[in-house]
NUNU-708662 format. One record per residue: residue in three letters; x, z, y of N, C-alpha, C in turn. Coordinates in nm, 2 decimals, padded with zeros to 4 digits. Atoms other than C-alpha are relative to their C-alpha. Example, Ala and Ser with C-alpha at 12.3 -4.5 7.8 and 13.67 -1.06 7.14 Angstrom:
<recs>
REC     r      n.u      n.w      n.v     ca.u     ca.w     ca.v      c.u      c.w      c.v
REC   ALA    00.09    00.00   -00.12    01.23    00.78   -00.45    00.09    00.00    00.12
REC   SER   -00.09    00.00   -00.11    01.37    00.71   -00.11   -00.08    00.08    00.11
</recs>
This chain:
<recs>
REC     r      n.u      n.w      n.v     ca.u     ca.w     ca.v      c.u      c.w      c.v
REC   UNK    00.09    00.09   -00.07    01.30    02.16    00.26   -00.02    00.04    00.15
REC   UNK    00.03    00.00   -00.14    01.25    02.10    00.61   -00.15    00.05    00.05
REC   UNK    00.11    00.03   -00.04    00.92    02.20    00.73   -00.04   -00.10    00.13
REC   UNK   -00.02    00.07   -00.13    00.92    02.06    01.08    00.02   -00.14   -00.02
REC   UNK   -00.06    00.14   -00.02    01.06    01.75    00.97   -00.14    00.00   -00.13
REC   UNK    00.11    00.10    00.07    00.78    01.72    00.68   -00.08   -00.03    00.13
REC   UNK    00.07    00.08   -00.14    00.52    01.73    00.98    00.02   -00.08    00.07
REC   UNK   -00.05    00.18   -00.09    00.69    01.50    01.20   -00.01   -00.09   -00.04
REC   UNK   -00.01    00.12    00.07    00.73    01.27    00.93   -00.17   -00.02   -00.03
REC   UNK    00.09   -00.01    00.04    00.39    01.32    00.82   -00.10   -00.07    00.14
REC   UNK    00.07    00.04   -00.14    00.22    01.27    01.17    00.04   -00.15    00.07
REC   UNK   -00.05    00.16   -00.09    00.42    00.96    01.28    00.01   -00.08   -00.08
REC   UNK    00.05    00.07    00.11    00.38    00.82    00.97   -00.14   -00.05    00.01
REC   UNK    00.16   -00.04   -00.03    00.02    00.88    01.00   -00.01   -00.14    00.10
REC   UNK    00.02    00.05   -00.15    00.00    00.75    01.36    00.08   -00.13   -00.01
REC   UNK   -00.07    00.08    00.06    00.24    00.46    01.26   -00.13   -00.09   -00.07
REC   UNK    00.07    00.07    00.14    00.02    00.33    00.97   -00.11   -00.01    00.13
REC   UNK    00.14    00.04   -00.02   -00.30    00.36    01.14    00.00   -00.08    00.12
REC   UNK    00.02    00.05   -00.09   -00.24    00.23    01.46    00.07   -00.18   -00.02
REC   UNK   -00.01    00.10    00.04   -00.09   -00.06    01.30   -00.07   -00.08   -00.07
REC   UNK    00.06    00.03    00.04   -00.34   -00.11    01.09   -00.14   -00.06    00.07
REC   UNK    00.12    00.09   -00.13   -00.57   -00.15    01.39    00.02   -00.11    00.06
REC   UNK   -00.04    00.15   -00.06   -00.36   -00.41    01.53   -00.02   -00.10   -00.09
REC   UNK   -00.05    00.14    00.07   -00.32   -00.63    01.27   -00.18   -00.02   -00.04
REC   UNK    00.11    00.06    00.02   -00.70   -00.62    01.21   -00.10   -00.04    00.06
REC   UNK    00.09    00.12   -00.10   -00.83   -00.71    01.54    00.06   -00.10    00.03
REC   UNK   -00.10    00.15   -00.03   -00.56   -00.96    01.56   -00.03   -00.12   -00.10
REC   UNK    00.00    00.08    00.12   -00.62   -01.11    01.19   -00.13    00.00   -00.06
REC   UNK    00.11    00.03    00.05   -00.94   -01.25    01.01    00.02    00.14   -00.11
REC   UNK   -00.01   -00.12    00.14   -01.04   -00.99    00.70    00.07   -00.11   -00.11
REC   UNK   -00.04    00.11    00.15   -01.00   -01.33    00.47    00.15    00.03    00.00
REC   UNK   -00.18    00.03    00.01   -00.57   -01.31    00.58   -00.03    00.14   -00.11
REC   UNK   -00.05   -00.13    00.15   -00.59   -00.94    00.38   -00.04   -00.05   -00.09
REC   UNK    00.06    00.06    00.15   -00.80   -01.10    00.12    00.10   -00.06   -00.06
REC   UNK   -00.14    00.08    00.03   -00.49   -01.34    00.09    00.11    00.05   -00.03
REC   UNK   -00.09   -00.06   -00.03   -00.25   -01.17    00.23    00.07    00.15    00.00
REC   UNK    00.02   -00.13   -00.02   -00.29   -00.81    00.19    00.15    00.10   -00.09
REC   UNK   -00.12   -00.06    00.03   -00.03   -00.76   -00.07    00.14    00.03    00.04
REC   UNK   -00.14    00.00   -00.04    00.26   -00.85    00.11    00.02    00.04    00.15
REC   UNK    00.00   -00.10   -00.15    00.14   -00.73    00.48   -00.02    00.11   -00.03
REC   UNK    00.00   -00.21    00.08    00.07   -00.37    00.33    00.13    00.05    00.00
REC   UNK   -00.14   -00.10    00.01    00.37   -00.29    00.19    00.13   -00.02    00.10
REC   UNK   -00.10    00.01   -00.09    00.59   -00.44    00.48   -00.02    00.06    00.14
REC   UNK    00.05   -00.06   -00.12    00.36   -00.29    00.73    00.05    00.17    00.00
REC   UNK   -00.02   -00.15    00.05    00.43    00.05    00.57    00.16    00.00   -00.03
REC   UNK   -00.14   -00.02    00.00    00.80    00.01    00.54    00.02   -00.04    00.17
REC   UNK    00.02    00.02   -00.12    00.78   -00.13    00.93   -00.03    00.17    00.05
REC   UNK    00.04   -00.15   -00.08    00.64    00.23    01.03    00.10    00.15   -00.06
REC   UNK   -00.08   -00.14    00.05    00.86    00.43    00.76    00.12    00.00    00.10
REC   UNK   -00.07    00.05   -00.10    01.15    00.25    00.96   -00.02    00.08    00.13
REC   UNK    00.00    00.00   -00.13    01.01    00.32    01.29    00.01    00.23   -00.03
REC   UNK    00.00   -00.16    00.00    00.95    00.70    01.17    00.16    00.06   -00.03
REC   UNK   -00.12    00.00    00.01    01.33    00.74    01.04    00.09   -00.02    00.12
REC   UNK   -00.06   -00.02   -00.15    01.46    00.63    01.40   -00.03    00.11    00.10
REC   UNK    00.03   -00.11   -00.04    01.23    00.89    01.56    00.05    00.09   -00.03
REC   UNK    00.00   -00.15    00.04    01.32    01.16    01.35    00.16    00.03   -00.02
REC   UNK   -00.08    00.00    00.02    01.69    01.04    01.32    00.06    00.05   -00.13
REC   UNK   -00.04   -00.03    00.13    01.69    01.04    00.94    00.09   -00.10   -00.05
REC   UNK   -00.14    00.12    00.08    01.98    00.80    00.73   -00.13   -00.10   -00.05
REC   UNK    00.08    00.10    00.04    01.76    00.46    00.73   -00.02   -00.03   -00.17
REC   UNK    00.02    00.07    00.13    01.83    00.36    00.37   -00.03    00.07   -00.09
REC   UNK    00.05   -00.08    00.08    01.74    00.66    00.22   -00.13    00.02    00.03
REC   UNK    00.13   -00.02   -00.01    01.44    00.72    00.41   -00.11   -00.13   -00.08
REC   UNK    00.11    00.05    00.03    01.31    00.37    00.36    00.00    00.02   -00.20
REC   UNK    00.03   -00.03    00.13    01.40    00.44   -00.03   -00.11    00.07   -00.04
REC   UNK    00.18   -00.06    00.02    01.15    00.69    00.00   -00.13   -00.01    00.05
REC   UNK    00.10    00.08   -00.04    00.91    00.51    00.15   -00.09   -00.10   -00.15
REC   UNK    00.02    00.08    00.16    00.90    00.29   -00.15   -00.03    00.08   -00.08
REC   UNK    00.05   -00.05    00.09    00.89    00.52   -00.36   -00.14    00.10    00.02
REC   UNK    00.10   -00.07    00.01    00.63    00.71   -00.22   -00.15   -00.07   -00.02
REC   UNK    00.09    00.08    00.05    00.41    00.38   -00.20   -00.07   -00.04   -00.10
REC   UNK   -00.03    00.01    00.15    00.43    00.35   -00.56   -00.17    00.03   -00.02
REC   UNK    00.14   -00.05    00.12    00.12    00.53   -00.68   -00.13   -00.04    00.13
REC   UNK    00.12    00.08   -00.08   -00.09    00.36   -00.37   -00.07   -00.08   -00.06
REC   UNK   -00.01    00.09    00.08   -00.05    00.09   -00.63   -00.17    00.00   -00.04
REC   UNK    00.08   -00.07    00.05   -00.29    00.28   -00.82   -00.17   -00.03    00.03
REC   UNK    00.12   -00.04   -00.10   -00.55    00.38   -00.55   -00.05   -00.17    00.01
REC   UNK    00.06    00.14   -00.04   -00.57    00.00   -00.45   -00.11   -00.06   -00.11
REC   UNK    00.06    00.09    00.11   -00.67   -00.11   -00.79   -00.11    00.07   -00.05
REC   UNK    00.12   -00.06    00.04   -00.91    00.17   -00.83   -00.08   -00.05    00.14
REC   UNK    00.10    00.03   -00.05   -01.11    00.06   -00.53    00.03    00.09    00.09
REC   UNK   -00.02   -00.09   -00.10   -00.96    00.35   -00.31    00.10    00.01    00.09
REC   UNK   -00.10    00.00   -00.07   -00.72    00.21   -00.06    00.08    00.09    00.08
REC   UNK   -00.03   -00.12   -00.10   -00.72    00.50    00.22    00.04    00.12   -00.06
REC   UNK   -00.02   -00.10    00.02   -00.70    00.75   -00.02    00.17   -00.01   -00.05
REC   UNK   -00.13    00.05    00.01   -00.37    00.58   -00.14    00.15    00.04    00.09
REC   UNK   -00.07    00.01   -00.12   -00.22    00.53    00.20    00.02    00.16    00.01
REC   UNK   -00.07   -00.17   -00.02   -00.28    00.96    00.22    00.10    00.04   -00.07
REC   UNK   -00.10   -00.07    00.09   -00.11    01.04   -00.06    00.11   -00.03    00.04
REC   UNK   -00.14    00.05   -00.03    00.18    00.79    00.01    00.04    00.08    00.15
REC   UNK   -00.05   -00.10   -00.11    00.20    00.99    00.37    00.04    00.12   -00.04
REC   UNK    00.00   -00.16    00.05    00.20    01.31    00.21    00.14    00.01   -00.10
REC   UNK   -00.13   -00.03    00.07    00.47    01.20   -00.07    00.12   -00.02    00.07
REC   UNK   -00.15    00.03   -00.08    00.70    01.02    00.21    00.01    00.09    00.09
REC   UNK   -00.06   -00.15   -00.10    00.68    01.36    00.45    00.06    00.07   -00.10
REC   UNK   -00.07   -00.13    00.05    00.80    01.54    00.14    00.15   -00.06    00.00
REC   UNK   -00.16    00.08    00.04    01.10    01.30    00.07    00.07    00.01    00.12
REC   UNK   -00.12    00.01   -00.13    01.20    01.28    00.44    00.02    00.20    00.05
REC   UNK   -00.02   -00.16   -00.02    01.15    01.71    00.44    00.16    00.03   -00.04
REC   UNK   -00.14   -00.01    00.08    01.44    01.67    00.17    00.14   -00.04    00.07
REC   UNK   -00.13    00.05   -00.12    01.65    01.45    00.39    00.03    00.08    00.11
REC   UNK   -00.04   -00.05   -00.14    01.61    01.65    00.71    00.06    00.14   -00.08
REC   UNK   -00.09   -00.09    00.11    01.71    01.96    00.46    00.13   -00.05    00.01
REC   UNK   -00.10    00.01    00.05    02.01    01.80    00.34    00.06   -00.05    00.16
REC   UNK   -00.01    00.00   -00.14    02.09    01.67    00.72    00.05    00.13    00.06
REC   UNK   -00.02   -00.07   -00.05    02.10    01.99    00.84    00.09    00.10   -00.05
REC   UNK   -00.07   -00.04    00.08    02.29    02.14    00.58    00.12   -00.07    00.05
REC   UNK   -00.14    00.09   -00.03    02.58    01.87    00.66    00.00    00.03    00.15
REC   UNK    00.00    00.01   -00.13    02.56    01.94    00.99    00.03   -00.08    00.10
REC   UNK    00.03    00.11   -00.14    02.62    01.78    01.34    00.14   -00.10   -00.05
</recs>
């Protein structure tokens, strides 16, 4: 495992999500999430896994694989009434997954 690269991933993930999450919600009524929320969520968060993968120069299609899969159990949180706590976790699982990647990255070297 990478440490450095969990953090990085972890923080610009972070900083990613939230700051996007502010745009889109002084940009957009609350009722569009009410509507819309399922399908801007998870595109918004693959939008930032993306943008985190370029920064950190990890292999796109793996990272965003683990993006998805780390979203997974947000699922969860949503339906319990606990959105944000969701969104942590899914930060927390997609810095371990891209830890893995920058590991195996560095292993294969330049």
């Amino acid at each position: 495992m990478d440490v450095p690269t969990l953090w990085r991933a972890a923080l610009l993930q972070l900083a990613a999500v939230a700051l996007l999450s502010i745009a889109l919600a002084l940009a957009l009524p609350h009722s569009f999430f009410e509507d819309w929320g399922w399908v801007t969520g998870p595109v918004a968060w693959m939008l930032c896994a993306a943008f985190t993968a370029r920064v950190l120069r990890l292999p796109p299609g793996a990272t965003l694989l683990g993006a998805a899969l780390a979203g997974l159990p947000s699922i969860l949180a949503v339906v319990l009434g606990v959105h944000w706590l969701g969104a942590v976790v899914a930060v927390a699982l997609f810095a371990l997954w891209c830890a893995r990647l920058g590991a195996q990255g560095r292993l294969a070297g330049p």
